[in-house]
C-alpha positions as a Markdown table, in Angstrom:
| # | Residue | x | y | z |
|---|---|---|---|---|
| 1 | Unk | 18.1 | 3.2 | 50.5 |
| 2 | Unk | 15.8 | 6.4 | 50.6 |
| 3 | Unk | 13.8 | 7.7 | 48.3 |
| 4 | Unk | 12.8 | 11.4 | 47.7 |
| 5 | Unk | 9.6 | 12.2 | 45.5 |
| 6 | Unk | 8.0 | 16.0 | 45.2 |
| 7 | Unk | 5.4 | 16.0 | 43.0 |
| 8 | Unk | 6.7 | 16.7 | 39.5 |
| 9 | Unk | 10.8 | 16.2 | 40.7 |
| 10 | Unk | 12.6 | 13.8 | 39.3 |
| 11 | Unk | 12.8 | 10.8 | 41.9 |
| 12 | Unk | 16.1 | 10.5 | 43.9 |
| 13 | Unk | 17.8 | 7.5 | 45.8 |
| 14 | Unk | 20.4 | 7.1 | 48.2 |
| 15 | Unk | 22.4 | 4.7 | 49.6 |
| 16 | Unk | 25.7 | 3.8 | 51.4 |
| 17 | Unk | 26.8 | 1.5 | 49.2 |
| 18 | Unk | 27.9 | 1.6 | 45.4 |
| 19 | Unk | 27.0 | -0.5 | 42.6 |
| 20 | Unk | 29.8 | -2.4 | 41.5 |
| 21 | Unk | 30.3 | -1.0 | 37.7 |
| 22 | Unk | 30.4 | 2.5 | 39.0 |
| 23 | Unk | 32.7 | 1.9 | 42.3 |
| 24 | Unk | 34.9 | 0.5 | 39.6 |
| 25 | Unk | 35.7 | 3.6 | 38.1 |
| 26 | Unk | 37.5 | 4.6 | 40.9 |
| 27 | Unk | 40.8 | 3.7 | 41.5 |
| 28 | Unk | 40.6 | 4.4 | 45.6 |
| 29 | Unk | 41.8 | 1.5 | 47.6 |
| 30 | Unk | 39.5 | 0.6 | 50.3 |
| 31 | Unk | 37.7 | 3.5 | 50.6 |
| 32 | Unk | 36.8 | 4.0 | 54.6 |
| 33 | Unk | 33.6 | 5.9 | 53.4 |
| 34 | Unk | 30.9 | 5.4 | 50.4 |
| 35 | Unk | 27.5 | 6.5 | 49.8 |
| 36 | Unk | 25.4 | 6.7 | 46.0 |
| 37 | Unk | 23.3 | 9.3 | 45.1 |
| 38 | Unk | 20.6 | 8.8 | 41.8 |
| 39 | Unk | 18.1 | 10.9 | 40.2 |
| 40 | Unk | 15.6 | 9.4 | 37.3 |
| 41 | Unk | 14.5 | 11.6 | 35.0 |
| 42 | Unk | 12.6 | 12.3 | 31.5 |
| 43 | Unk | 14.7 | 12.4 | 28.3 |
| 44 | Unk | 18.4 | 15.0 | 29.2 |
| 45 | Unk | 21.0 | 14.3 | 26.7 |
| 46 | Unk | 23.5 | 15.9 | 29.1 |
| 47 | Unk | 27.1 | 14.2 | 29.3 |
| 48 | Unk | 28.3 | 13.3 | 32.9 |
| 49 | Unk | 30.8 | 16.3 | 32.6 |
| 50 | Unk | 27.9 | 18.6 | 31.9 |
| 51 | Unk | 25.7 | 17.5 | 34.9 |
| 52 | Unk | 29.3 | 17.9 | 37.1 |
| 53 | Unk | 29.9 | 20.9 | 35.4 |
| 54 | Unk | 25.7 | 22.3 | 36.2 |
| 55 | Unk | 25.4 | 20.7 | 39.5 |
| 56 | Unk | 28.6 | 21.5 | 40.8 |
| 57 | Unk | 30.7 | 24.5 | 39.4 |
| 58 | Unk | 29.1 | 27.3 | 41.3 |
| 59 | Unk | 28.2 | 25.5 | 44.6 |
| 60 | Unk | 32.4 | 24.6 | 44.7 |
| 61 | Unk | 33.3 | 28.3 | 43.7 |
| 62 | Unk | 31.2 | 29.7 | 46.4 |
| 63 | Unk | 32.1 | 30.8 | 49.7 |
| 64 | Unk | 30.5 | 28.5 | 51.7 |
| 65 | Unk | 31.9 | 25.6 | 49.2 |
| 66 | Unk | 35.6 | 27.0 | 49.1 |
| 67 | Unk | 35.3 | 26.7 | 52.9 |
| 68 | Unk | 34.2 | 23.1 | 53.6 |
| 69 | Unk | 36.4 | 21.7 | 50.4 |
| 70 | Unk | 39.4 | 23.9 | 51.1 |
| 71 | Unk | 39.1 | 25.2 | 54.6 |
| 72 | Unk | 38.2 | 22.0 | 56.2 |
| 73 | Unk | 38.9 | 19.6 | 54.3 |
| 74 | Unk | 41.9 | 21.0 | 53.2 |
| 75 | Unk | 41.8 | 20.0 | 49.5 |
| 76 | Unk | 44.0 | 21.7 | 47.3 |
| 77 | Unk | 41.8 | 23.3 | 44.6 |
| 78 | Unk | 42.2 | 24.8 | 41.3 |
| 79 | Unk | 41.7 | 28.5 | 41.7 |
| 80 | Unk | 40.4 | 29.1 | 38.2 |
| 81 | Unk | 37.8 | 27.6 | 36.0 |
| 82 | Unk | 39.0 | 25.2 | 33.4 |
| 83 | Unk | 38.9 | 22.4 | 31.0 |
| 84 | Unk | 40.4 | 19.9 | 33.2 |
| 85 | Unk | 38.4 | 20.9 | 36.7 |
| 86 | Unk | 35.2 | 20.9 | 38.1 |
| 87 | Unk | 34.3 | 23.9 | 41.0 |
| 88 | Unk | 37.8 | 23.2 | 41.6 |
| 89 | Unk | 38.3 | 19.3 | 41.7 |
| 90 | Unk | 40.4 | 17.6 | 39.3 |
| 91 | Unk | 38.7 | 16.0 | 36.5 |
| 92 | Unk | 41.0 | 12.5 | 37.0 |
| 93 | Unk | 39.2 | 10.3 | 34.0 |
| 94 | Unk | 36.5 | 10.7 | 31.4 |
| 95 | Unk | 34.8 | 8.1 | 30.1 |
| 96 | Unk | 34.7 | 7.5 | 26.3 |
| 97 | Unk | 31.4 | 7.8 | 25.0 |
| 98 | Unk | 30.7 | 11.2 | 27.8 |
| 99 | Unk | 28.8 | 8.6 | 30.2 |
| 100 | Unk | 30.6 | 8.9 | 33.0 |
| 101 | Unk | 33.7 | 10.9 | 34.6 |
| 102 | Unk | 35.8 | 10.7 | 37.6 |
| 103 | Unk | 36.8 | 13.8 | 40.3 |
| 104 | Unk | 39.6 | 13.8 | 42.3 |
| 105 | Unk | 40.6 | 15.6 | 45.9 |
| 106 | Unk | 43.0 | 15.1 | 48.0 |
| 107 | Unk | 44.6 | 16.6 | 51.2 |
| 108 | Unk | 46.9 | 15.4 | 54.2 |
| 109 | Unk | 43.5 | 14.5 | 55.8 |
| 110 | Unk | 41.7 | 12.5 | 53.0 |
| 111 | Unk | 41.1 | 11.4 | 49.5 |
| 112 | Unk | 37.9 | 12.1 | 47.7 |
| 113 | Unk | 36.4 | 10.6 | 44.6 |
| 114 | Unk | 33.4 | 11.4 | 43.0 |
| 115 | Unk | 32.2 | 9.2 | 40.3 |
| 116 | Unk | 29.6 | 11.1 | 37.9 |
| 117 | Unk | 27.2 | 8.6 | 35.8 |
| 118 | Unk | 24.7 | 10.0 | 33.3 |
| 119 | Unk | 23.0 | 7.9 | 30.5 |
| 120 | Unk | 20.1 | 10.0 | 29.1 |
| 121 | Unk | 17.1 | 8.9 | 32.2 |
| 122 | Unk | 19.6 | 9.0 | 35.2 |
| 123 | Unk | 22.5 | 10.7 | 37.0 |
| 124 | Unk | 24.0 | 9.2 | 39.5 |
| 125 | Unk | 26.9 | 10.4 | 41.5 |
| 126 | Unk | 29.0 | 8.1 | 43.8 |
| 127 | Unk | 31.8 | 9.2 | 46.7 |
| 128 | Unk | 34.5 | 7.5 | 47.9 |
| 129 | Unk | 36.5 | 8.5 | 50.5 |
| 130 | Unk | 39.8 | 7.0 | 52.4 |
| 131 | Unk | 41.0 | 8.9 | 55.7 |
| 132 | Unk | 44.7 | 9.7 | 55.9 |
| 133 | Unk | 45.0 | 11.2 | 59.0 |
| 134 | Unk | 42.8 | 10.3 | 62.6 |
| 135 | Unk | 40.5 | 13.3 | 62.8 |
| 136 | Unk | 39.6 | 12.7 | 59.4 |
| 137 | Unk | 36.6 | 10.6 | 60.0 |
| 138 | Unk | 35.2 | 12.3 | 62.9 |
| 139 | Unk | 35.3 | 15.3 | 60.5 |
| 140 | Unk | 34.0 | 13.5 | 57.7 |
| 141 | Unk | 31.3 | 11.7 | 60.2 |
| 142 | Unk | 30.4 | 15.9 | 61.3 |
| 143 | Unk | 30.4 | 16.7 | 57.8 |
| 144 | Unk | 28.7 | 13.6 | 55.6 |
| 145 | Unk | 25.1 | 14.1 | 56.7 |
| 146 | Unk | 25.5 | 17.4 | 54.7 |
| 147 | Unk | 27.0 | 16.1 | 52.0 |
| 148 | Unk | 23.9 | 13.5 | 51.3 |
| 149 | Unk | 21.8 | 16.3 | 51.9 |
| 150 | Unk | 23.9 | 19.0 | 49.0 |
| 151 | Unk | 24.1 | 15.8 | 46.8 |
| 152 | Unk | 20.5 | 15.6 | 46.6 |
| 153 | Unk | 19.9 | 19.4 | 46.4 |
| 154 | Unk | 22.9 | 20.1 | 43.7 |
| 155 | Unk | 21.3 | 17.3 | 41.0 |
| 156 | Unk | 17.4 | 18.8 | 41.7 |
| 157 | Unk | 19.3 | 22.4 | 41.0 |
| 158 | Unk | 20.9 | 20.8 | 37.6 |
| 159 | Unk | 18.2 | 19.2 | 36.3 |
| 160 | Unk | 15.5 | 22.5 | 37.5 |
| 161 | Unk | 18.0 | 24.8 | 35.3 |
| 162 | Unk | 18.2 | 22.4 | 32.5 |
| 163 | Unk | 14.3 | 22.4 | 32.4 |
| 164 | Unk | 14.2 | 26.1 | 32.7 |
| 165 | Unk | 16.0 | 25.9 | 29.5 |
| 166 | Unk | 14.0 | 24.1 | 27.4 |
């Protein structure tokens, strides 16, 4: 587990292994690959669709973003914002009560999910991934470091422009 503290940021934890209530919102079968990302923070009454939706939207439209997801990783995105995606992934589930809320990617390489959890003092966001094809997990080995890294980044981002806000 690492933790990340700056000051006034909200504290951040990662780890390569999920807690069991959240993994259980995803319906991948032996994921190959898992890590759990977590930032604490004051009082945000954000649903986990609106943090998805803040920390992820742009980053997925951009450039850089349309070239790892669908360059590289060859998921087939959504081309056009909507209702039922996030920067381009499939929103698979919602919870009930807005707590939580399941992406979905997939390509002939890999499956992603990502697993959104926000309950008013956290937001958590876990990723599963199962390989379909050999190169995927040296690929996904080149590329995961990264992807802890943006993770971290993409919540502080959320949670800086929610704060802007208020």
């Amino acid at each position: 587990m690492r933790n990340d503290m700056d000051g006034s940021a909200p504290l951040i934890t990662q780890q390569r292994s999920i807690p069991k209530p959240i993994h259980a919102l995803s319906t991948l079968i032996h994921p190959h690959y898992v890590d759990f990302t977590a930032m604490t923070y004051a009082d945000d009454d954000r649903s986990a669709e609106q943090w998805a939706r803040d920390a992820f939207e742009e980053a997925f439209r951009s450039r850089a973003g349309r070239f790892v997801l669908g360059g590289l990783l060859r998921f087939r995105l959504a081309r056009t914002p909507s209702p039922n995606h996030v920067g381009g992934l499939r929103i698979a589930e919602r919870g009930d009560t807005g707590t939580w809320l399941r992406l979905e990617a997939a390509s002939w390489l890999l499956t992603t999910h990502l697993v959104i959890q926000a309950d008013g003092q956290q937001v958590s966001m876990a990723t599963l991934t199962r390989y379909h094809h050999r190169i995927a997990r040296p690929l996904w080995q080149t590329l995961s470091g990264k992807h802890r890294r943006e993770a971290q980044l993409l919540l502080r981002e959320a949670h800086k422009r929610k704060s802007a806000q208020a």
